[in-house]
C-alpha positions in Angstrom: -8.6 19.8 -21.4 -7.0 21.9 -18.5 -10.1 24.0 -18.6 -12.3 21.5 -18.0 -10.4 20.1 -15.5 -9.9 23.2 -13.9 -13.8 23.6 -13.7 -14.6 20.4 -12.7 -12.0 21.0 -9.5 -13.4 24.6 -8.9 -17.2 23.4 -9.2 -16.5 20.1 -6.6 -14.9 22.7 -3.9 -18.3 24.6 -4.2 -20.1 21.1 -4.2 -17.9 20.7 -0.8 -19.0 24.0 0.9 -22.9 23.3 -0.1 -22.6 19.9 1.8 -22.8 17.6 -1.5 -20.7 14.8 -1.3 -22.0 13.0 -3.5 -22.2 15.5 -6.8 -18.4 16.8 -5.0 -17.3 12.9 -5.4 -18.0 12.7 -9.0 -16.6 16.0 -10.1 -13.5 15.3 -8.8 -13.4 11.9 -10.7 -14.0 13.5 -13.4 -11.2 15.8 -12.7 -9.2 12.2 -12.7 -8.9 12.4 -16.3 -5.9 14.6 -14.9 -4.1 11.2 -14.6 -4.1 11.0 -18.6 -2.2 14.1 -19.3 0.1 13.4 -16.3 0.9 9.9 -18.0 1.2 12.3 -21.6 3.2 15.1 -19.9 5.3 13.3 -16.8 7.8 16.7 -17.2 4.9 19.4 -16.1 5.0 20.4 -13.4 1.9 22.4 -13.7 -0.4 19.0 -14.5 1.2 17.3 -11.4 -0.3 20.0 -9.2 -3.8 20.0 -10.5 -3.6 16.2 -10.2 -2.1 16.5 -6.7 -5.0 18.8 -5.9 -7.9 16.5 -7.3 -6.3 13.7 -5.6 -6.6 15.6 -2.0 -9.5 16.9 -2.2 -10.8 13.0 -3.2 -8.9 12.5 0.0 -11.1 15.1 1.8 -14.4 13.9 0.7 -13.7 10.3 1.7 -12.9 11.2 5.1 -16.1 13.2 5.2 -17.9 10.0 4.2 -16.3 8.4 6.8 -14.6 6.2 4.1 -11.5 4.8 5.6 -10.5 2.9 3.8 -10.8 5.3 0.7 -9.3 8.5 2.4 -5.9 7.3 3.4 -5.8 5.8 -0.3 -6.1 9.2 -2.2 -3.6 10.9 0.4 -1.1 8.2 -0.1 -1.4 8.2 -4.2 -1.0 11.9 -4.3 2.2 11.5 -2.1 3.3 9.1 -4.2 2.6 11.2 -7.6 4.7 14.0 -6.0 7.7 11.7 -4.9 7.4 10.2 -8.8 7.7 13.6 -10.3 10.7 15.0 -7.7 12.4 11.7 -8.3 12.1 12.5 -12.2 13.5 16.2 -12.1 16.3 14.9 -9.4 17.5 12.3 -12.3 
């Protein structure tokens, strides 16, 4: 599963620099089904970074798009997933 991940991530930054936001968007929700194995692996640290990643460059797309309401949305929940998983190795 982290392969395919992976792949989906690497293949929606190359989607970004060819100017396709729309085959970008979907990789990277594809690249969502991060949020399982977070939810199966809350310890890794390694997961919570690809997820972190996915979630910015969702982020970065939607501003692109101009979608602001969207943008703001994907930086905040990726903040959020990082504060989650410091708060988790702190306890």
């Amino acid at each position: 599963m982290h392969g395919r991940s992976l792949n989906l991530i690497l293949i929606g930054v190359v989607q970004q620099a060819l100017g396709d936001l729309s085959g970008v968007e979907h990789s990277f929700k594809q690249a969502r089904l991060l949020e399982k194995i977070v939810a199966s692996d809350p310890e890794s640290t390694h997961w919570q970074c690809e997820y972190s990643v996915s979630l910015i460059k969702m982020g970065d797309i939607k501003s692109k798009q101009g979608n602001l309401a969207g943008a703001p949305d994907a930086y905040r929940n990726c903040h959020l997933n990082c504060l989650r998983h410091r708060a988790r190795r702190v306890a």
